[in-house]
Structures are given as structure tokens and as C-alpha cells.
C-alpha positions in Angstrom: -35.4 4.7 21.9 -36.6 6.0 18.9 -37.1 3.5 15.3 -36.3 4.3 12.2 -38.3 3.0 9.3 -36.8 3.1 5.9 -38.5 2.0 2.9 -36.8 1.1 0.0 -37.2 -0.5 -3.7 -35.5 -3.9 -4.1 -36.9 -3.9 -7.7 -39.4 -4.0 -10.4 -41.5 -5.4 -13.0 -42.6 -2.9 -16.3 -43.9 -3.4 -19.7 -40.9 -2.5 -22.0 -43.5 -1.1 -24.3 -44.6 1.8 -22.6 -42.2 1.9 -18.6 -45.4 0.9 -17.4 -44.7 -0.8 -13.7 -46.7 -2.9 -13.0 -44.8 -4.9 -9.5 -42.9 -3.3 -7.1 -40.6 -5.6 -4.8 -39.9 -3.4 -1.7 -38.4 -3.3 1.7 -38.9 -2.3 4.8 -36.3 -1.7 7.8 -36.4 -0.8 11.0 -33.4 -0.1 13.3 -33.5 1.6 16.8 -29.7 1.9 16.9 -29.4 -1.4 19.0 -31.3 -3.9 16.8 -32.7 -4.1 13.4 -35.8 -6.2 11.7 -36.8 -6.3 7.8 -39.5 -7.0 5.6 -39.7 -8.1 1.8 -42.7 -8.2 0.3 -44.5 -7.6 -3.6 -47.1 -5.3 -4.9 -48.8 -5.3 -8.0 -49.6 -1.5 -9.4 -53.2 -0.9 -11.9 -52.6 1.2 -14.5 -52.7 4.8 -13.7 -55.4 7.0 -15.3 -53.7 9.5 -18.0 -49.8 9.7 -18.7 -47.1 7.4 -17.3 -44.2 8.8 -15.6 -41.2 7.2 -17.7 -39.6 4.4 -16.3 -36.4 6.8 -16.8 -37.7 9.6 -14.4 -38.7 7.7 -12.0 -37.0 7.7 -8.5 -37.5 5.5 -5.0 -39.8 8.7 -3.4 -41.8 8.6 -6.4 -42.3 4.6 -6.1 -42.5 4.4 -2.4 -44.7 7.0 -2.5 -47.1 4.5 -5.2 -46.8 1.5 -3.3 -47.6 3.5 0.4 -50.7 4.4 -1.3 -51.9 1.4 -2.4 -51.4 0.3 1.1 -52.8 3.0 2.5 -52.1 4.5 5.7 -53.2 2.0 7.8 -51.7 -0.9 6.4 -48.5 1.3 6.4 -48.8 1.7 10.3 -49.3 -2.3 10.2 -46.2 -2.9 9.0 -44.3 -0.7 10.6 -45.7 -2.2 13.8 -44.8 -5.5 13.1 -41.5 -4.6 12.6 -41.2 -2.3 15.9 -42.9 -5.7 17.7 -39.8 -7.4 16.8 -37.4 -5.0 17.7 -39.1 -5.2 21.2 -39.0 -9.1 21.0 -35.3 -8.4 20.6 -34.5 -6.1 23.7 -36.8 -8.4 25.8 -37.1 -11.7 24.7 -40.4 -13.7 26.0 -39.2 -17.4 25.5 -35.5 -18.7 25.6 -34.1 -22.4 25.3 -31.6 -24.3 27.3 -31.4 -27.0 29.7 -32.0 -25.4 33.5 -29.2 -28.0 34.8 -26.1 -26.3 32.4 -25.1 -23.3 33.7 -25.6 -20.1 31.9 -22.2 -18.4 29.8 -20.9 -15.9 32.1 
């Protein structure tokens, strides 16, 4: 089964004076068409070097893209791992609860 990953922008946090962002609030989901798992988190964003792209222009690639490279790849693949190590908790769960003398739901 293959996973999706999408990444998304739940928000963020810019100067007024200049668009400058300076937090992004993402999320991450993955879904393998049976079960899904998310992730929230925050990243803070230094100011870039030259001109700012104004806070009108900008889109989700554009800020995905910014916050995927200050993770850098391998952090990226981190995530996304975690995730897929839920999704594969999901299909094959290795604990369960329940007293052995009720029987199961049938």
C-alpha cells in the first residue's frame, strides 16, 4: 500500500512592517487509503538575505518549500517515517487491552 504525505500550512506569524514571516505552523498527513496519522508542529524562519517575497505572493509550495529546507532532507524523511510508523501500528497493532475471560465482539 502506498502513503501519501501532504504537507500543508496551518498558519503564520509576520512582521506587518515588512510581510516578513518569521513562524510557520505546519502539518503533516499521511494516509494510505485505509488509515491516516498527522503531525502539527512550529518553525521559526531567519531572515532571508536580499528581498522578501511579499506576504501577498506568497503561496503554500513557496512556504513548504521554506520550512522543508530548514529541516532539511533528512529530518523531512524523519517525519515522514514517524508518521508511516503509525500507519503500520494501525494495520497491525502490537499491544491491545481487554480482560482474556470476556469474550471478544464478534
Amino acid at each position: 500500500m502506498t502513503t501519501t504525505f501532504s504537507w500543508s500550512i496551518a498558519q503564520l506569524e509576520r512582521e506587518t512592517a515588512d510581510g516578513y514571516v518569521l513562524t510557520v505552523h505546519y502539518t503533516v498527513d499521511a494516509n494510505d487509503g485505509t488509515y491516516s496519522a498527522g503531525a502539527y508542529g512550529s518553525i521559526g524562519l531567519e531572515r532571508p538575505e536580499g528581498e522578501l517575497v511579499p506576504f501577498a505572493e506568497l503561496t503554500p509550495e513557496i512556504v513548504v518549500g521554506w520550512v522543508k529546507d530548514k529541516f532539511g532532507d533528512e529530518k523531512v524523511v524523519e517525519i515522514e517515517a514517524a508518521l508511516q510508523a503509525q500507519l503500520d501500528e494501525q494495520h497491525a497493532p502490537s499491544k491491545a487491552s481487554g480482560l482474556p475471560w470476556v469474550a471478544a465482539p464478534v
